[in-house]
N, C-alpha and C positions, 0 to 999 in steps of 0.2 A: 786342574779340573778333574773331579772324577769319571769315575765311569757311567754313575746314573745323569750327571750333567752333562756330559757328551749327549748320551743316549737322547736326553729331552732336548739340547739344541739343535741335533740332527735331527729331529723327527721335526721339527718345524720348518725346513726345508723342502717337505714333501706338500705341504697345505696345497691346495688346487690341482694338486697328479689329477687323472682321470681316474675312474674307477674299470679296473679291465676283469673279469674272470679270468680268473689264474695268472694276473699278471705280479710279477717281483721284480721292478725295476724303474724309474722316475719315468718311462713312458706310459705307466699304466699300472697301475696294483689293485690288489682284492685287498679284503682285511688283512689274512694271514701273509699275504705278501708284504704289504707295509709294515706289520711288527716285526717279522719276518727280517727285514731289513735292519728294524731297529737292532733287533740283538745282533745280528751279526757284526753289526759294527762294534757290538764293546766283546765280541767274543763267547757269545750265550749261544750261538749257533755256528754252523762251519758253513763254509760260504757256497757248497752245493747243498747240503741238508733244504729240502724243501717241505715244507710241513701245515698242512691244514690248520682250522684253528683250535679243532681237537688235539690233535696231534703238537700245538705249542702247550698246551692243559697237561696232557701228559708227560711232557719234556719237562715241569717246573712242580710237578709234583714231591711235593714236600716243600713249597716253599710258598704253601700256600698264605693267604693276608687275609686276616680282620675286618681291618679299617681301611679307609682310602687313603693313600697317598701317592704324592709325586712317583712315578719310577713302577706304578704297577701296571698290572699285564691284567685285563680285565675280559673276562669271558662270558659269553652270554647267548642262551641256547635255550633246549628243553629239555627233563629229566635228566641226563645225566650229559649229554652228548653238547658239545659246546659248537655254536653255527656260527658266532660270530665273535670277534675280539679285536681290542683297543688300544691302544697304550694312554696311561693318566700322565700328563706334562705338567699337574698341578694337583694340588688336594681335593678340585671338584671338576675340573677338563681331561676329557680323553680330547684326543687325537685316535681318525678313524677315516679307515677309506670303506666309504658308505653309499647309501644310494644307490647299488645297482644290482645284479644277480647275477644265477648261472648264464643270464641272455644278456648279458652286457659284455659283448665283443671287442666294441671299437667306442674309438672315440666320438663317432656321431652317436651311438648307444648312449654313450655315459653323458655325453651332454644333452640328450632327449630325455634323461631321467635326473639330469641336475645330480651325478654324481660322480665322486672326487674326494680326496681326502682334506675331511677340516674338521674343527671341535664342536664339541658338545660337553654338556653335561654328562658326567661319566653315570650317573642315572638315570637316564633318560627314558631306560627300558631296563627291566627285571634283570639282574646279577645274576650271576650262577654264580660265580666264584673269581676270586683275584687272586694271583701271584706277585712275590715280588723278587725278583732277582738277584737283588743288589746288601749288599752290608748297611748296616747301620753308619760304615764309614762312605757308602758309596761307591763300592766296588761291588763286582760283580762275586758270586760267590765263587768260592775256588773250585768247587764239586760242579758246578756250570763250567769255568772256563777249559777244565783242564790242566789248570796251573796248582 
């Protein structure tokens, strides 16, 4: 298995988390917490690096995508600043923990706003930009892992 097929059968593990502010962990994730997770697991990220969804935009810079597919990092904000981000587990589905805001605390928050990570149409709302991490063979790039 590669490392982009990892990445996309772990992230389907997380569908129905909560959605928490600031949260990074299967009891509760924001967006950037969820993809967050994702890389770390193939090694895109070190396992305290904690990082906005800005802040994953600038991490994969130069690696930026085109087109849609499986395995990318999909960002999406205003002018330049990225507010929200996804992971694509297919050529037309992100995976997103969505549905809540800086005021969604807890879990009675996230369930009074019906939100939680599940898919969508990865265009659902306006692009800013996509990343992709991964080789043409499905590994992660060596300049990401540190390898």
């Amino acid at each position: 298995m590669t490392s982009k097929e990892f990445a996309i059968q772990y992230a389907f593990q997380f569908i129905g988390v909560p959605y928490e502010w600031g949260g990074d962990n299967a009891q509760g994730l924001d967006c950037s917490g969820f993809v967050g997770v994702i890389l770390r697991s193939v090694g895109v990220m070190k396992n305290r690096e904690d990082l906005t969804a800005q802040g994953i935009r600038e991490k994969l810079k130069g690696y930026e995508e085109d087109f849609p597919r499986a395995g990318n990092i999909v960002f999406y904000g205003a002018g330049d600043h990225a507010t929200h981000v996804g992971f694509m587990v297919s050529d037309n589905e992100i995976l997103e923990a969505g549905g809540g805001g800086s005021k969604t605390t807890s879990l009675k928050l996230a369930d009074d706003h019906n939100a939680f990570v599940r898919g969508r149409p990865f265009d659902y709302r306006k692009i800013m930009s996509m990343a992709h991490p991964f080789t043409n063979a499905g590994r992660v790039h060596s300049s990401l892992s540190g390898k």
